[in-house]
C-alpha positions as CSV (number, residue, x, y, z in Angstrom):
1,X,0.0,0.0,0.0
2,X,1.8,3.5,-1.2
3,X,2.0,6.9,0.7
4,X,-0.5,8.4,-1.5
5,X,-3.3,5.2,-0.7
6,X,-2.8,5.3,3.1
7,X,-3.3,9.1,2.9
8,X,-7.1,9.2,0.6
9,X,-8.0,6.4,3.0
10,X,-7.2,8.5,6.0
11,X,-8.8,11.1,4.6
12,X,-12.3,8.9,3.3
13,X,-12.2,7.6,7.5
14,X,-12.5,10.9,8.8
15,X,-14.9,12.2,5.9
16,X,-17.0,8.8,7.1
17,X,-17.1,7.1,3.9
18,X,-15.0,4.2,5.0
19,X,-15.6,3.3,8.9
20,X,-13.0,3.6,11.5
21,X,-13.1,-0.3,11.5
22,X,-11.8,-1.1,8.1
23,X,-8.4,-2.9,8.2
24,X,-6.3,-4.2,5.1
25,X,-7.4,-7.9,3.7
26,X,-3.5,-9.0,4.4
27,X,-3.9,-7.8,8.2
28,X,-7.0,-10.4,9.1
29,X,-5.7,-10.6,12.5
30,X,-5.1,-7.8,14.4
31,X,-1.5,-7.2,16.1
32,X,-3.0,-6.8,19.3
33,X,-3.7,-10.2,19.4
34,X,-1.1,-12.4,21.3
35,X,0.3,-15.9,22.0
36,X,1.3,-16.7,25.8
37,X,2.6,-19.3,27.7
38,X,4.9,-18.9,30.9
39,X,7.4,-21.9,29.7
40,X,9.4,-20.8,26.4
41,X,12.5,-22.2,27.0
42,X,13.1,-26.0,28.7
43,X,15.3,-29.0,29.3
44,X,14.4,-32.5,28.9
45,X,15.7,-36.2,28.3
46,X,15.4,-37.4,24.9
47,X,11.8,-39.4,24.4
48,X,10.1,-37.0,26.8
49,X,6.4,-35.9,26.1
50,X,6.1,-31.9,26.6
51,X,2.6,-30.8,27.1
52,X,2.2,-26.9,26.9
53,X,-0.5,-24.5,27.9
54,X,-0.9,-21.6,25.9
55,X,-3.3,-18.3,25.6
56,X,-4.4,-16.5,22.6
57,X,-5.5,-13.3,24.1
58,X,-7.5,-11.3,22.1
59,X,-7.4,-7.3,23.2
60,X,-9.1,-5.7,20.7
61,X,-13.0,-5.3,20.4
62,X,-13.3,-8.0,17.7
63,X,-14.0,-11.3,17.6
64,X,-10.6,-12.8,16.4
65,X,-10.9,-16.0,14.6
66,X,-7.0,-17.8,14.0
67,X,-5.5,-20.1,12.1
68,X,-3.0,-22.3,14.6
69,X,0.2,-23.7,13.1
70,X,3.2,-24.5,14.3
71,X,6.9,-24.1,12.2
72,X,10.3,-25.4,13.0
73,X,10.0,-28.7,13.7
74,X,11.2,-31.5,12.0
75,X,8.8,-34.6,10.9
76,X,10.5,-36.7,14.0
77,X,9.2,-34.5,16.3
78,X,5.1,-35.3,16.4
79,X,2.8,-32.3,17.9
80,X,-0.6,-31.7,18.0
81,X,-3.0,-29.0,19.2
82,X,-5.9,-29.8,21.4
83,X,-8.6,-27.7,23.3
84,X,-11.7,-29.1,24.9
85,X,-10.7,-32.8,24.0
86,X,-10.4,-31.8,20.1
87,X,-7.7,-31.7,17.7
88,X,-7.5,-27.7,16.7
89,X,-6.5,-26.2,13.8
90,X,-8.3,-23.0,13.8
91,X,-9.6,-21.0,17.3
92,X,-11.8,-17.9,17.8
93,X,-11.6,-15.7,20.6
94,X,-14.5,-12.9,21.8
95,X,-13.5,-9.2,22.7
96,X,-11.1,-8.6,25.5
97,X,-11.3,-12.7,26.5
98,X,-9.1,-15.4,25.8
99,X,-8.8,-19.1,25.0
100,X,-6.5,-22.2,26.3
101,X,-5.1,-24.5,24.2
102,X,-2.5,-27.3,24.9
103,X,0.5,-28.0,22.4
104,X,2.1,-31.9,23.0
105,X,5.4,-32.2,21.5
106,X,6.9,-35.6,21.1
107,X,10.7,-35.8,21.6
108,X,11.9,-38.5,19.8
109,X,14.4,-40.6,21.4
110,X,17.3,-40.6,18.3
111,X,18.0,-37.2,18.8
112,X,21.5,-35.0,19.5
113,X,21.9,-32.7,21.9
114,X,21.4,-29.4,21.7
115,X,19.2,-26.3,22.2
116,X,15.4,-27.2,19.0
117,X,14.1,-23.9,18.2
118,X,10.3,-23.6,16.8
119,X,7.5,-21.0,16.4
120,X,3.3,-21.4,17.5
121,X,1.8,-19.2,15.0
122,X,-1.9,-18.2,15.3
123,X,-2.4,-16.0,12.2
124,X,-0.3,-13.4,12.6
125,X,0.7,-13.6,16.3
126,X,4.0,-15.9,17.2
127,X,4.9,-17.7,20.5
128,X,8.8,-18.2,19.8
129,X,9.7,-21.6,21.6
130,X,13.1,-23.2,22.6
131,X,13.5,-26.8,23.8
132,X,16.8,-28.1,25.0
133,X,17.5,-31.7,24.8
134,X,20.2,-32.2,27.6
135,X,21.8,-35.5,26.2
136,X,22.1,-37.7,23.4
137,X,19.2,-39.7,22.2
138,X,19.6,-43.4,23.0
139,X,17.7,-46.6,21.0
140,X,17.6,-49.1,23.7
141,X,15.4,-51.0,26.7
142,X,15.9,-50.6,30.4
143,X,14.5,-53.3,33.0
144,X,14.8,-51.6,36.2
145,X,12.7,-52.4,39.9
146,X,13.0,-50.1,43.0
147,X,13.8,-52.9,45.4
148,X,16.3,-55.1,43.8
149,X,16.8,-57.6,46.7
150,X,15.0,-59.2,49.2
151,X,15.4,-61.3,51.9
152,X,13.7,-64.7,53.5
153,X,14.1,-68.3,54.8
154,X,14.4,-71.1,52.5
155,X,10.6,-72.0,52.0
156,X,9.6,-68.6,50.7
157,X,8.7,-67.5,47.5
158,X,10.0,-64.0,46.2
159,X,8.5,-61.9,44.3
160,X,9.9,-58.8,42.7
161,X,8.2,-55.8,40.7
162,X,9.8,-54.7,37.4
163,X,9.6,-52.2,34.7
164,X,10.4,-53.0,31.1
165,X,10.6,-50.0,29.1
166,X,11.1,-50.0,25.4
167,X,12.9,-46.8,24.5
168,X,12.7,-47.6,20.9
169,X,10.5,-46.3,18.0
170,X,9.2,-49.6,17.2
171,X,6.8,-52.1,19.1
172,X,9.0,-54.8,20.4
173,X,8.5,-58.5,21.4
174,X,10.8,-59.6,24.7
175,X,11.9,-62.4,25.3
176,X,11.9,-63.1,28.8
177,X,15.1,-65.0,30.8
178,X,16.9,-65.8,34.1
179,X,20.4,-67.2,34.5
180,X,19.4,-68.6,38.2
181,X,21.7,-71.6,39.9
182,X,20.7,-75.1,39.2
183,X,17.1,-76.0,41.5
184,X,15.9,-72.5,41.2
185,X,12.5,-71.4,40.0
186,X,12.2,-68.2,37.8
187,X,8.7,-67.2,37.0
188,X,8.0,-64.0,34.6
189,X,4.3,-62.3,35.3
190,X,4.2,-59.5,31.9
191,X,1.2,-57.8,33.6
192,X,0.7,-60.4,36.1
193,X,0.2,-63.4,33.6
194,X,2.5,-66.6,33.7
195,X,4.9,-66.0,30.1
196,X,7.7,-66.2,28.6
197,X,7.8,-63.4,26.4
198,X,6.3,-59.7,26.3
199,X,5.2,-57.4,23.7
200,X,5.9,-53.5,24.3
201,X,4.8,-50.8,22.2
202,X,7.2,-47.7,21.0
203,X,8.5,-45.8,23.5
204,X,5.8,-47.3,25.9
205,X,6.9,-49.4,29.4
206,X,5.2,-52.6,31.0
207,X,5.1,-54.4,34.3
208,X,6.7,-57.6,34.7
209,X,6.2,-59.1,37.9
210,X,9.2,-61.8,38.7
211,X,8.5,-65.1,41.2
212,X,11.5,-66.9,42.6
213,X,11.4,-69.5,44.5
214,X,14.5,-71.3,46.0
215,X,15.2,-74.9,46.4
216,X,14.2,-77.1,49.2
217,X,17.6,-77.8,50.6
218,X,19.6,-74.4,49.8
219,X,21.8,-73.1,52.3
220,X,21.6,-69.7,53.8
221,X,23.3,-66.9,52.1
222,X,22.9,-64.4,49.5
223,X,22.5,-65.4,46.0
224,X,22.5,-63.1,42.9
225,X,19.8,-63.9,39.4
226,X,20.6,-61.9,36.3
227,X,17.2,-61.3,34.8
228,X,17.7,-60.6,30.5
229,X,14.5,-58.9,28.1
230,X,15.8,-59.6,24.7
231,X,15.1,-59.0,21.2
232,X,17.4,-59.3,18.3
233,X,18.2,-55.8,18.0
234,X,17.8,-54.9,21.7
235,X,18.1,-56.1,25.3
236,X,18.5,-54.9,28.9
237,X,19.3,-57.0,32.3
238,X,18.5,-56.7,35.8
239,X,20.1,-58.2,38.8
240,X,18.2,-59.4,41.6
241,X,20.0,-60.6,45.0
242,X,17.9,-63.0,47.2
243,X,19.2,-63.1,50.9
244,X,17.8,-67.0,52.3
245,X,18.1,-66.8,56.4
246,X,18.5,-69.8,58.5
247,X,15.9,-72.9,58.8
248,X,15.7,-75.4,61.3
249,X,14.5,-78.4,60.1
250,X,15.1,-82.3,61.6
251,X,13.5,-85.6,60.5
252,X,14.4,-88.6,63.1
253,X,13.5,-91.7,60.9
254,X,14.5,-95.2,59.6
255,X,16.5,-96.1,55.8
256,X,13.4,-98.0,55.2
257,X,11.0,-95.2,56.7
258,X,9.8,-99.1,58.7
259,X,9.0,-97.9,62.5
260,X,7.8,-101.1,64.2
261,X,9.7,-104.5,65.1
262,X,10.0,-107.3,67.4
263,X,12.0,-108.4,70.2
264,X,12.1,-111.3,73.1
265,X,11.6,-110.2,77.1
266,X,15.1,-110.2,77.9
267,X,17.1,-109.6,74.1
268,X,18.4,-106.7,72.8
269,X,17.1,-105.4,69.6
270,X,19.5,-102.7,67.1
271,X,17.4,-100.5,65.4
272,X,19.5,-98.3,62.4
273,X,18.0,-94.6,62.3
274,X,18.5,-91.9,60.4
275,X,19.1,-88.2,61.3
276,X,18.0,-85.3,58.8
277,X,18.9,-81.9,58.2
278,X,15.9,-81.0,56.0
279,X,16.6,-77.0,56.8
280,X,18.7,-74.7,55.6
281,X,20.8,-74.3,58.8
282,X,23.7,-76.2,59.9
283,X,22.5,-78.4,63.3
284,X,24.7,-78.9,66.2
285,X,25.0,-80.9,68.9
286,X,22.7,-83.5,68.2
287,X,21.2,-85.0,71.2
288,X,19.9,-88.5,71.3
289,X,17.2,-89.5,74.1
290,X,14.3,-92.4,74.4
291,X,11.2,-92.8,76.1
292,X,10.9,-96.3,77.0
293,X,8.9,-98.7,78.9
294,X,9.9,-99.5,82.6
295,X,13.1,-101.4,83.2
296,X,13.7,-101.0,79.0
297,X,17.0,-99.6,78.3
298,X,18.2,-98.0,75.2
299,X,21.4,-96.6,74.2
300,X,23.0,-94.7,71.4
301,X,25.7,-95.0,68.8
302,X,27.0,-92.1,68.7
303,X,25.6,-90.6,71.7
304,X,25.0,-87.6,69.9
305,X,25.7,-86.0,66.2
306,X,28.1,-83.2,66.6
307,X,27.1,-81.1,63.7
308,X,24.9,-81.7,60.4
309,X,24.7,-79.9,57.3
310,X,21.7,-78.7,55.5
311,X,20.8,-81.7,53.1
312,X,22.7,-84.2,55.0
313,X,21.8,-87.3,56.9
314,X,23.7,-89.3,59.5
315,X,23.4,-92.8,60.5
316,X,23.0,-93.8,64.5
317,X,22.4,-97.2,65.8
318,X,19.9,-97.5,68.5
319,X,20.6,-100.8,70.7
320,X,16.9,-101.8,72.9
321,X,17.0,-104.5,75.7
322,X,13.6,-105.7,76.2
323,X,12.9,-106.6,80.2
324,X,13.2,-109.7,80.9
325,X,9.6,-109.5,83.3
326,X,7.9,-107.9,79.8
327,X,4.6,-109.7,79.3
328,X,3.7,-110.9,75.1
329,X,2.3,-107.5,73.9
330,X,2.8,-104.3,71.9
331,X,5.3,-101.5,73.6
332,X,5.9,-98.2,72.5
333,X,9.0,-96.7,72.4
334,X,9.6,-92.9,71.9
335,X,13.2,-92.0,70.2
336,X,14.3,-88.1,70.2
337,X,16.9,-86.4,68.6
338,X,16.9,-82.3,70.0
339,X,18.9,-79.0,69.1
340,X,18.7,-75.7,70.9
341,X,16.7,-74.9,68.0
342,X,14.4,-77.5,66.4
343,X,13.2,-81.2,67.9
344,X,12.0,-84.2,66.2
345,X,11.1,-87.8,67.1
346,X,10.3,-91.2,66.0
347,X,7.8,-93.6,67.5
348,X,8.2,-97.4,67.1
349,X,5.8,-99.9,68.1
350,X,7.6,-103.1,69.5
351,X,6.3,-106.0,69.6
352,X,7.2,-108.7,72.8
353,X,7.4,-112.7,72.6
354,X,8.2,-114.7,74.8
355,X,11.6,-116.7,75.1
356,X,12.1,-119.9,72.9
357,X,12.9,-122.0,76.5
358,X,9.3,-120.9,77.6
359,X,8.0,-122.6,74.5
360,X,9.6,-126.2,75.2
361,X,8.4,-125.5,78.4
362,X,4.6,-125.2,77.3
363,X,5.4,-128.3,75.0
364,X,6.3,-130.6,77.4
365,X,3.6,-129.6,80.0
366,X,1.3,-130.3,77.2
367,X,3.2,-133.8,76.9
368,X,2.9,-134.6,80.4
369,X,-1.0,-133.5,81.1
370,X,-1.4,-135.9,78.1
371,X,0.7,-138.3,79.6
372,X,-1.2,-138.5,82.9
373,X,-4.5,-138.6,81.3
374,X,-3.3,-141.7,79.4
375,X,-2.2,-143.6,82.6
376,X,-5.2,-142.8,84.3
377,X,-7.4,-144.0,81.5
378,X,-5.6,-147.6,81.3
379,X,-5.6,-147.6,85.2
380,X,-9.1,-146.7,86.0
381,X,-10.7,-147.0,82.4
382,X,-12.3,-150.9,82.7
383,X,-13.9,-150.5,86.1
């Protein structure tokens, strides 16, 4: 528009042939009309999500009606404008009022550092943004968990709570693996369902809960399982340390698990048993007592175990004389073997016979009565 233009139209306002309100076709939105937002410049981590909130303020007595763009960015960085749960393009604004809309800016995650400069345009009015990306992109996985190690006796099962994040722009399917010592039970829960693999979206992250369970007979200590998500272009690991505490565990038994026998009133009986350290603690001091009939007696050999690993089993001899005034008949017999920290015991039912000299005895009793009732019946029989 010349000098000579700008001055007639002056002049054709004041004369009121043109109203005061007229503005030029290539000014549609007036410059009093302005983009806001409090956060223009930021810092953030490669793959981060920025979500801004900005005004377009409309100070004239208008209604302003704006095109929304936004210039600058490259295609890897994904944006979009939203206001009242819709996808904007285009937003009016009354007289002296204004209107929110949010701008999401995707960050992708192969990116350099450095300081991304773009511009929020709504017609003519421009909100100059900076974002500074404080480190180098990276195109991998993490498998992280807040509390990588726990601790319990040897019965318990533990479970751990992981995060598998794929920092990658493609979905990826894990594969799911623990390098655990031999006996050990690894069990991967993707969202709390038994598998072996799980599938995670771009740049998205997925729970994995891990159950590990030792085995029966491990010892107390600490133990470390490397956990592995794999794919063939990606893969992250995790180390968990499970802490197993002492168990005190015995079983007082016999090789054949057999806990009854036989003896005569008077013999002795040997009896093999079998001590067990089904726990996770070494035992000590191994004490071997019985709870027998009256005038019974039963000794040990050994007297006593001095010490037992966990897993182990030691043999003892257990030598029973019978009394020789015990009566035909079933006897129980208690056996114990007791630690400061754990008992156990072993019943056995005995059974009693009489003495093989008894026997003849009986026998020739029965001879004689039968002998004397024969004499009488020749003697006395005819009359």
């Amino acid at each position: 528009m010349t000098m000579r233009t700008n001055y007639f139209l002056l002049l054709a306002m004041l004369l009121g042939v043109i109203p005061m309100s007229y503005t030029h076709a290539n000014d549609s939105i007036p410059k009093s009309v302005i983009l806001y937002t409090p956060y223009t410049k930021i810092s953030v981590s490669p793959g981060a999500s920025i979500d801004y909130s900005i005004d377009l303020i409309n100070n004239t007595d208008q209604l302003t009606n704006a095109n929304l763009s936004v210039s600058g960015l490259s295609s890897s960085w994904k944006h979009e404008m939203k206001s009242g749960g819709w996808s904007l393009s285009q937003l009016s604004v009354l007289p002296k009022e204004k209107k929110t809309f949010n701008l999401k800016v995707e960050v992708p995650l192969k990116v350099n550092k450095g300081n991304y400069h773009f511009v929020v345009y709504a017609g003519n009015a421009k909100l100059p943004l900076d974002v500074v990306v404080a480190q180098k992109g990276t195109y991998q996985t993490e498998f992280t968990t807040d509390q990588p190690n726990m601790q319990g006796n040897s019965k318990s099962t533990f479970t751990f709570s992981a995060t598998l994040k794929n920092q990658t722009a493609d979905q990826q399917l894990y594969a799911l693996m623990a390098n655990a010592p031999r006996g050990w039970n690894v069990v991967f829960k993707p969202n709390y369902k038994q598998a072996t693999s799980a599938q995670v979206e771009a740049n998205s992250t997925q729970n994995v809960s891990i159950d590990i369970t030792p085995p029966a007979n491990v010892e107390a200590g600490s133990y470390k399982i490397p956990v592995r998500a794999a794919t063939g272009t990606t893969s992250a690991e995790l180390e968990l340390e499970v802490v197993v505490t002492g168990s005190y565990q015995m079983e007082l038994t016999t090789p054949r698990g057999l806990l009854s026998t036989d003896v005569t009133a008077g013999d002795v009986k040997k009896i093999e048993l079998e001590v067990r350290n089904t726990g996770s603690s070494l035992l000590k001091d191994i004490q071997l007592s019985a709870n027998k009939p009256a005038d019974w007696e039963v000794t040990f050999e050994p007297s006593k175990v001095d010490a037992l690993k966990a897993g182990e089993t030691s043999t003892v001899m257990a030598t029973l004389k019978a009394s020789k005034k015990a009566l035909p008949g079933d006897y129980v017999t208690t056996i114990m073997a007791k630690t400061p920290e754990v008992n156990a015991d072993a019943q056995f039912r005995i059974a009693v016979k009489t003495p093989m000299i008894w026997g003849w005895v009986g026998v020739l009793i029965i001879i004689a009565t039968i002998g004397v009732v024969y004499y009488l019946f020749r003697k006395y029989g005819r009359r």
